[in-house]
C-alpha positions in Angstrom: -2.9 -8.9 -28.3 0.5 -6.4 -28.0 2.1 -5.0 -30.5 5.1 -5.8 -32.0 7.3 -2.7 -33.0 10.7 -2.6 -34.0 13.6 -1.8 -32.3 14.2 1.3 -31.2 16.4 2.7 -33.2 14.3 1.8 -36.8 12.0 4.6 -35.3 13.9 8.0 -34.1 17.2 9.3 -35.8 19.0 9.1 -32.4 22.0 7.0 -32.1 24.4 5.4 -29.9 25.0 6.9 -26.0 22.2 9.4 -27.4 19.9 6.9 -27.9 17.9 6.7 -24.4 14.9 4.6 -24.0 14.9 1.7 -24.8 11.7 0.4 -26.4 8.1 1.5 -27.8 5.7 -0.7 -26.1 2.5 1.1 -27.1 1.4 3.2 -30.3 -1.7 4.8 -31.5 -2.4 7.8 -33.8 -2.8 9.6 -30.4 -0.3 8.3 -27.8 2.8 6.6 -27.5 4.2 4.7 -24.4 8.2 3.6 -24.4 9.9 2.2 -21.4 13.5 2.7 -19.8 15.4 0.6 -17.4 18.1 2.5 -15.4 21.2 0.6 -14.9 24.6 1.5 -14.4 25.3 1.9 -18.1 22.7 4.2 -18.9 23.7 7.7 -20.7 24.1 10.4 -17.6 23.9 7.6 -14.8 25.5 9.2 -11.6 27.3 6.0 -9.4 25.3 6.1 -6.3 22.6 8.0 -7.2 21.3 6.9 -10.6 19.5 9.0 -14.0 19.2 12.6 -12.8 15.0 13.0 -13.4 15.7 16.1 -15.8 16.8 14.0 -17.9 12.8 12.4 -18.2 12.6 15.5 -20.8 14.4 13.4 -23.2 12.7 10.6 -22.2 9.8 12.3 -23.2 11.4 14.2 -26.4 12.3 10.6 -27.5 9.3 9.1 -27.2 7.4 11.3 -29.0 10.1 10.8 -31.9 9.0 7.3 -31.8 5.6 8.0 -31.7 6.4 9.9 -34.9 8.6 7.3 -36.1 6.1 4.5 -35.8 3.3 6.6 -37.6 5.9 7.4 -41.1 6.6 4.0 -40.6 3.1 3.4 -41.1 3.2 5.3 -44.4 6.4 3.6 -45.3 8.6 6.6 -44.4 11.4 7.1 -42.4 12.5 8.8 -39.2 12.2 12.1 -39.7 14.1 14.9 -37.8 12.8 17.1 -35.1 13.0 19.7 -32.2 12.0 19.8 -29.3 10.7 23.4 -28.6 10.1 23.3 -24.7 8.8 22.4 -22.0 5.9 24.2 -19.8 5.3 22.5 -16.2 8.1 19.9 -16.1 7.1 18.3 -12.3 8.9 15.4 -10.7 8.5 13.8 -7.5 12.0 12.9 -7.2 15.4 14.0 -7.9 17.0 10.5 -9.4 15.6 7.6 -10.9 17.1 4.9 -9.8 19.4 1.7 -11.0 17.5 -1.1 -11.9 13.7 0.9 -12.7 11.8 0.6 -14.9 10.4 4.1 -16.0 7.1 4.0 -18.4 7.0 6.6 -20.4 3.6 7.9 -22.2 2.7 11.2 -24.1 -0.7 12.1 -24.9 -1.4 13.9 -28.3 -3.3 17.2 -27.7 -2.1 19.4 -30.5 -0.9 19.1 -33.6 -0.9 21.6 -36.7 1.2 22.4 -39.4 3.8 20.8 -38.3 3.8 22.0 -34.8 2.5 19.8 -32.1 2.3 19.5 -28.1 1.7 16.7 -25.9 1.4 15.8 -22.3 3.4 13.4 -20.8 3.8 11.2 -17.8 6.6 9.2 -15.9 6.1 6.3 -14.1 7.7 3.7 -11.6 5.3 1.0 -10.9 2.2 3.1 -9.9 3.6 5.6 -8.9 3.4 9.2 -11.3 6.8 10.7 -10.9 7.0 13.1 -13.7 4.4 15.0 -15.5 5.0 17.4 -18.1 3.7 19.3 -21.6 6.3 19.1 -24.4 6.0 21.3 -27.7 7.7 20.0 -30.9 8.3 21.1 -34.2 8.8 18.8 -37.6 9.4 20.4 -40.9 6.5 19.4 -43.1 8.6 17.4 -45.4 10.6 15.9 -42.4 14.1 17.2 -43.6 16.3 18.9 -42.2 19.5 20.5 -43.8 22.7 20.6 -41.5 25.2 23.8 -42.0 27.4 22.7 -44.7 25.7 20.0 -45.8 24.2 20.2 -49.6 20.5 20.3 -50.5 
């Protein structure tokens, strides 16, 4: 039996044309799995060519956010903010991804202290594995953040 979640934007803080995938399909307190479907309208689609495939580090980013979103949801918090650190072997196959995919998106837990926490993630189209990558994060413990400016 699947999963119901909720929409996508109940789970990270993104909004708007900064909002990029477009659903969590999978959740455990381990892995997350969102998709994306490219179309014409997508944030950074290039007419002719399609989603540039650096842009799958966001994919990635996000998903973890929803990963993250999903579990304080669990607890009955909300979205919390948080960084994305890095990257360390970002690989893809291809240079584009292209209008009308379908991109699954799944990141693997394999670290997570302190508020510090890496996974590994994969990209793919159909069967095919077109990105692979290990992203580092960092959420404060209390999951605030405090803009300039802003009070405390």
């Amino acid at each position: 039996m699947q999963q119901a979640f909720p929409h996508i934007g109940e789970l990270v803080r993104h909004s708007g044309t900064m909002l990029l995938i477009d659903r969590l399909v999978e959740a455990s307190q381990t892995h997350a799995v969102s998709e994306v479907t490219i179309s014409e309208h997508a944030t950074f689609f290039r007419p002719g060519a399609g989603v540039p495939a650096y842009v799958g580090l966001e994919y990635l980013a996000q998903t973890i956010a929803a990963y993250d979103g999903e579990l304080r949801r669990g607890s009955g918090e909300p979205p919390a903010i948080g960084f994305l650190l890095g990257t360390r072997r970002y690989k893809s196959t291809r240079h584009y991804f292209a209008d009308g995919e379908t991109l699954r998106v799944r990141v693997d837990l394999t670290f997570n202290e302190n508020g510090m926490a890496a996974f590994d993630g994969v990209i793919r189209i159909g069967g095919e594995e077109c990105v692979t990558a290990t992203i580092n994060v960092y959420r404060p413990e209390d999951g605030s953040f405090d803009m300039p400016g802003e009070a405390t």
